[in-house]
C-alpha positions in Angstrom: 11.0 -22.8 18.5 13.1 -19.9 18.7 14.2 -18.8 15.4 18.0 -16.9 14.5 18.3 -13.8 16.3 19.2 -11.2 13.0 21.2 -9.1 15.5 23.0 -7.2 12.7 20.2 -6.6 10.7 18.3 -5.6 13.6 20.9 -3.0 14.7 20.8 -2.1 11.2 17.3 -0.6 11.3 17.9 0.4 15.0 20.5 2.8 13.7 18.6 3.8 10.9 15.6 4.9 13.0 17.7 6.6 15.6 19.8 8.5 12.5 16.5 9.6 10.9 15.5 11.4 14.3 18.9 13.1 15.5 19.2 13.9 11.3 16.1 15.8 11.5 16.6 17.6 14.8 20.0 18.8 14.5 18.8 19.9 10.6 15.5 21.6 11.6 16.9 23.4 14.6 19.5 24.9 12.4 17.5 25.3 9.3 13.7 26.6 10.7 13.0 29.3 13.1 10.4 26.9 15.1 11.2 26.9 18.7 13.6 24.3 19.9 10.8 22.4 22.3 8.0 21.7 19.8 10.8 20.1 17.4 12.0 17.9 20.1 8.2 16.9 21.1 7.5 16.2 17.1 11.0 14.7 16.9 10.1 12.1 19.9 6.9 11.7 18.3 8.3 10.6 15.0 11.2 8.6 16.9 8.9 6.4 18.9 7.1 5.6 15.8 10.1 4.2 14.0 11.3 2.4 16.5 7.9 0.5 16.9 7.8 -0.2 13.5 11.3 -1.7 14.0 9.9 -3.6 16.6 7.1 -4.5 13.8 9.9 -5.3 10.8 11.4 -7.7 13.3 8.9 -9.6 13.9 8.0 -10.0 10.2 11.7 -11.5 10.0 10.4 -13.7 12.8 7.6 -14.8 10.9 9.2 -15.0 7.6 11.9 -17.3 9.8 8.8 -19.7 10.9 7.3 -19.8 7.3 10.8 -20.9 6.0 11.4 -23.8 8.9 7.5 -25.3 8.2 8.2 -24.9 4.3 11.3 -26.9 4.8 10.0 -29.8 6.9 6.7 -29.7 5.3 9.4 -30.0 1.6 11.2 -33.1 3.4 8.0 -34.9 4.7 6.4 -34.3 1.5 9.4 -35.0 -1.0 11.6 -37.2 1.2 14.0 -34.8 0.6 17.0 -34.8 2.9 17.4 -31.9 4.9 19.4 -31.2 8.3 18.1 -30.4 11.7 13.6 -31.2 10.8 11.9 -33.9 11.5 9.3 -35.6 9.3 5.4 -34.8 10.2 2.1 -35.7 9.2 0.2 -34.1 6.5 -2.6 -33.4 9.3 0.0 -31.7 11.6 1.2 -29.5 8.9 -2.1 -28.2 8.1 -2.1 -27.9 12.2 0.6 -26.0 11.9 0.6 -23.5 8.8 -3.2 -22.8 10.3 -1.0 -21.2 13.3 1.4 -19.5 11.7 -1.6 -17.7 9.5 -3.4 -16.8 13.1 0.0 -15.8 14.4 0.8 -13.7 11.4 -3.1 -12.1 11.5 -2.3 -11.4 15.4 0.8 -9.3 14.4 -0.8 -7.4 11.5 -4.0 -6.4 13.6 -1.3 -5.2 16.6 1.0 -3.2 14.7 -1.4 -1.6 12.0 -2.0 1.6 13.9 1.4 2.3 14.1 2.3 1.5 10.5 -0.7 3.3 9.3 1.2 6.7 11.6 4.1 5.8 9.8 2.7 5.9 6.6 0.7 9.4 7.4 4.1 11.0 8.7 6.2 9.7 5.7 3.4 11.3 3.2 3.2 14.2 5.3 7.0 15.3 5.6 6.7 14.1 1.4 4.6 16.7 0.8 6.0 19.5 3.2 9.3 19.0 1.7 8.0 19.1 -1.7 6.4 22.2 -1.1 9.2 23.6 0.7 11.7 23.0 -2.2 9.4 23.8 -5.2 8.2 27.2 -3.4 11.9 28.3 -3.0 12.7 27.2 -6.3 10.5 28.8 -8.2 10.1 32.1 -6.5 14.3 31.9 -5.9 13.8 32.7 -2.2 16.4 29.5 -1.2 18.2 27.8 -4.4 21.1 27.1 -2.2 21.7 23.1 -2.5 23.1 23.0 1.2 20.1 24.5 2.7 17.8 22.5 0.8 19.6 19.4 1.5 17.9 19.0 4.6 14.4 18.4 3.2 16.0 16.3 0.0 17.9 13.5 2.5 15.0 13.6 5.4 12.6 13.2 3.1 15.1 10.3 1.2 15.5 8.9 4.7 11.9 8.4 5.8 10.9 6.9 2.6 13.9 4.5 2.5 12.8 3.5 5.6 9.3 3.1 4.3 10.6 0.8 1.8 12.2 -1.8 4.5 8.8 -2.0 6.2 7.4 -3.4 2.7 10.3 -5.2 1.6 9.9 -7.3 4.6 6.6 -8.0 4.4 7.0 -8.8 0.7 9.4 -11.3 1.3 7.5 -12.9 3.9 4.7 -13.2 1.7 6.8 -14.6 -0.9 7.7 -17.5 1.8 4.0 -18.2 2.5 3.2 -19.2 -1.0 6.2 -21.7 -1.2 3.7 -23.8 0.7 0.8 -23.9 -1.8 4.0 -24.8 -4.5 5.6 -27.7 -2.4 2.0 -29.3 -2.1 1.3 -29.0 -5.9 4.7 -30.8 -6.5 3.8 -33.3 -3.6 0.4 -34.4 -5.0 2.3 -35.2 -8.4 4.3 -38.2 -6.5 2.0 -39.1 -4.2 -0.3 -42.3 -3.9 -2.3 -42.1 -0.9 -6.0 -40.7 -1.5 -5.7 -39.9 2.1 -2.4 -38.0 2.0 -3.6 -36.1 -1.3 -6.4 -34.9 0.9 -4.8 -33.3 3.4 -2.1 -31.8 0.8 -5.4 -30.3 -1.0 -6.5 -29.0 1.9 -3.3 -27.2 2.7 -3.2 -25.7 -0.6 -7.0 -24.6 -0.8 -5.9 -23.1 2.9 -3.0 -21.5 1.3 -4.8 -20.3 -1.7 -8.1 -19.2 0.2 -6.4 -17.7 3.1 -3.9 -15.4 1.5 -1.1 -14.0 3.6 -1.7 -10.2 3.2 0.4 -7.4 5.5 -3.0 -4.7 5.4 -3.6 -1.4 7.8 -7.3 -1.3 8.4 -7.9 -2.9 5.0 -7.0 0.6 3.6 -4.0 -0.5 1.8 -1.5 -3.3 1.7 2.1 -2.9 2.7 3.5 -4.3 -0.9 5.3 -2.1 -3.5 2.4 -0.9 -4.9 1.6 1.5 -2.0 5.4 2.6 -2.6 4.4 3.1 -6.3 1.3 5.1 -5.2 2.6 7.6 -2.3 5.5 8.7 -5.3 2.7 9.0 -8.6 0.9 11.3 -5.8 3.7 13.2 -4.7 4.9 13.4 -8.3 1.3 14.6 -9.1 0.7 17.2 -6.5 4.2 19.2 -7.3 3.1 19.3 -11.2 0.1 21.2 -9.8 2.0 22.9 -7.4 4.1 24.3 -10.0 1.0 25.4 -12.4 -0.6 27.1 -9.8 2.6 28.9 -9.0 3.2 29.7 -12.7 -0.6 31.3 -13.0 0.5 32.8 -9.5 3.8 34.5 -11.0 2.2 35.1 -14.6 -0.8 37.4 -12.4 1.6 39.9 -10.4 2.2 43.3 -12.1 
């Protein structure tokens, strides 16, 4: 069934995307001396990649949606709690049914993974470029101007921002798919029926053995600890940066 259509949100990261492309255009024409049509050509490159991975962020909302509609009827069937607009179902159907949503969710991962794994390349790259950009000027005082410098500071602020949406998606999503294991421990503590409790176990071994994870190639997972990672690297390559520029200075006559 259809699930609520996020329009805001989704013009939300629309906007984002399409800011994060005409921010780095406009800054890069008037800040680099590369000619005008490779910066559009890596600018539409970049842009089409964001807007997929919009495209992928809403259909994690989707998913998450579908995983929060199954945990409530599976809660209400389960609990005989009383909730508005589900219907009651069979412990067999819901196993059915959370079975799908795992396929549907593997389905979406394996589609989108090349473009989040291009994201993920682009955001480190422009990381490090920026990085390198900024510490070169500032240590060798070719560009300590704040406004000129700005550029690389807020693209680079942009990208990873947007970065962060991707995985805070899929973390919350995630989040949602283990509610089911924890509604079918707390229905097996009130439930009677050795052949209901079997079915309950066998959607919690399914939940527990059948993880929801949001990997690219089995490379890395989208989750905060790939956030964590890309900035102790970046964080790592500008303290070498700036000892090798140091031993660089400290050599000249």
């Amino acid at each position: 069934m259809p699930g609520p259509p996020d329009v805001y949100i989704q013009a939300f990261y629309l906007l984002h995307a399409l800011f994060v492309g005409a921010h780095n255009f406009v800054c890069s024409c008037y800040y680099t001396s590369i000619p005008v049509y490779i910066l559009l050509l890596w600018n539409l490159f970049c842009s089409s990649t964001t807007l997929v991975i919009v495209q992928y962020i809403v259909y994690i909302r989707m998913l998450r949606d579908r995983y929060e509609l199954a945990n409530k009827i599976f809660r209400k069937s389960a609990l005989n709690n009383s909730f508005p607009d589900t219907k009651y179902i069979h412990p067999k159907e819901l196993n059915k049914l959370f079975t799908e949503l795992r396929e549907l969710t593997e389905e979406v991962k394996i589609y989108y993974a090349y473009h989040a794994i291009l994201i993920i390349i682009e955001t480190v790259i422009i990381l490090v470029s920026s990085v390198t950009s900024l510490t070169v000027n500032y240590l060798n005082e070719l560009d300590t101007e704040f406004v000129h410098n700005g550029y690389f500071i807020g693209h680079c602020t942009l990208r990873f921002i947007f970065l962060f949406y991707l995985v805070r998606e899929t973390h919350k999503t995630i989040l949602e798919a283990k509610n089911t294991a924890l509604i079918g421990h707390e229905a097996l503590h009130i439930t009677s029926d050795i052949a209901i409790v079997k079915h309950f176990e066998i959607v919690i071994l399914n939940c527990w053995n059948n993880p929801i994870v949001f990997d690219v190639y089995d490379f890395f997972d989208l989750n905060y600890n790939l956030l964590q990672s890309i900035i102790a690297s970046v964080v790592t390559y500008v303290v070498v940066l700036v000892q090798i520029q140091s031993v660089i200075m400290n050599m000249e006559p």
